[in-house]
C-alpha angles and dihedrals in degrees: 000000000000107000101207088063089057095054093041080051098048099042087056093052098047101043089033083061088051083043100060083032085063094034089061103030126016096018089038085096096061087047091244100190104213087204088061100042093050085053084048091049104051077047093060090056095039086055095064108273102257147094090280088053087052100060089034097048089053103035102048084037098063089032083067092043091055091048090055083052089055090061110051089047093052090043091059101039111038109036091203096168113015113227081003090054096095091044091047099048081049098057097045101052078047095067094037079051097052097029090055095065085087084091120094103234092041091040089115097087107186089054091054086053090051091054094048088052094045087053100042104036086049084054107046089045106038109096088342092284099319085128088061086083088051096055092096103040122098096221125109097264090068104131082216095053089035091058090041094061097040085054091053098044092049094049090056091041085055085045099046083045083050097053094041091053089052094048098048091040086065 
C-alpha cells in the first residue's frame, strides 16, 4: 500500500467533509458552491499541487468565471444577431477566453473553461435563469463573485489537503 496515496486519501475525506460542514453552515453566507470548490479542488492537483497551482488555479479560474459573466451581460444588453445573438456572444467571449490565455497568470486553459461553465451552467439552472438579472450587480449573490469565491475556497481546501497529505505521509 503507498503510503503517500493514503494520506493524500485521508487528508481529502476528512477536509472534503469540512468542506461540505462550511459550505452548508459557516460559508453558507458568501454563497460557497461545494460543486465549484471540489472542481477547483481536483484543479489545484491537475495544476500541478503547489504554490504556483494555487495562484493559477484561482487566477485563470475566476478569469473564466468573469468572462461567463460577460457574457450574460453583452447578450442582454446588445442583440447582435437576433435568434444567433446568444451563439454569437458566445463565441465571441470563447475566443477572448481562450485568447486570453496568452497572459501569463490565465495561461491553464481548461481551468479557465471550467470557471466559464461553472459560471454559466449555475446560471442557466439555477432558478431556471432568475440569477441572469444578478450577473451585473456587485452584491454577493453575483453568480460571478459567487463562483469566484467557491473557486478560491476550494483551491485553499486542495492546498491545506496538500499540505496535510504531506504532513501525515511523512
Amino acid at each position: 500500500m503507498n503510503k503517500q496515496h493514503v494520506a493524500l486519501s485521508l487528508s481529502v475525506g476528512v477536509l472534503g467533509g469540512i468542506s461540505v460542514f462550511l459550505a452548508s453552515n459557516l460559508l453558507s453566507s458568501v454563497g460557497y458552491l461545494i460543486w465549484v470548490g471540489f472542481i477547483a479542488w481536483g484543479l489545484f492537483f491537475k495544476n500541478g499541487g503547489d504554490n504556483n497551482a494555487l495562484k493559477m488555479t484561482i487566477t485563470a479560474g475566476v478569469y473564466g468565471a468573469v468572462l461567463a459573466g460577460l457574457f450574460f451581460v453583452l447578450s442582454g444588453a446588445i442583440n447582435i444577431g437576433g435568434s444567433l445573438n446568444g451563439p454569437i456572444w458566445i463565441a465571441i467571449t470563447v475566443f477572448l477566453l481562450i485568447f486570453g490565455t496568452q497572459i501569463p497568470i490565465f495561461s491553464c486553459a481548461p481551468t479557465a473553461v471550467c470557471g466559464y461553465a461553472a459560471t454559466a451552467g449555475y446560471v442557466i439552472h439555477a432558478a431556471d435563469g432568475a440569477m441572469i438579472p444578478m450577473i451585473s450587480s456587485a452584491a454577493m449573490h453575483n453568480p460571478v463573485i459567487t463562483v469566484s469565491i467557491s473557486i478560491i475556497i476550494g483551491t485553499i481546501f486542495g492546498m491545506l489537503s496538500g499540505k496535510a497529505a504531506a504532513a501525515i505521509g511523512n
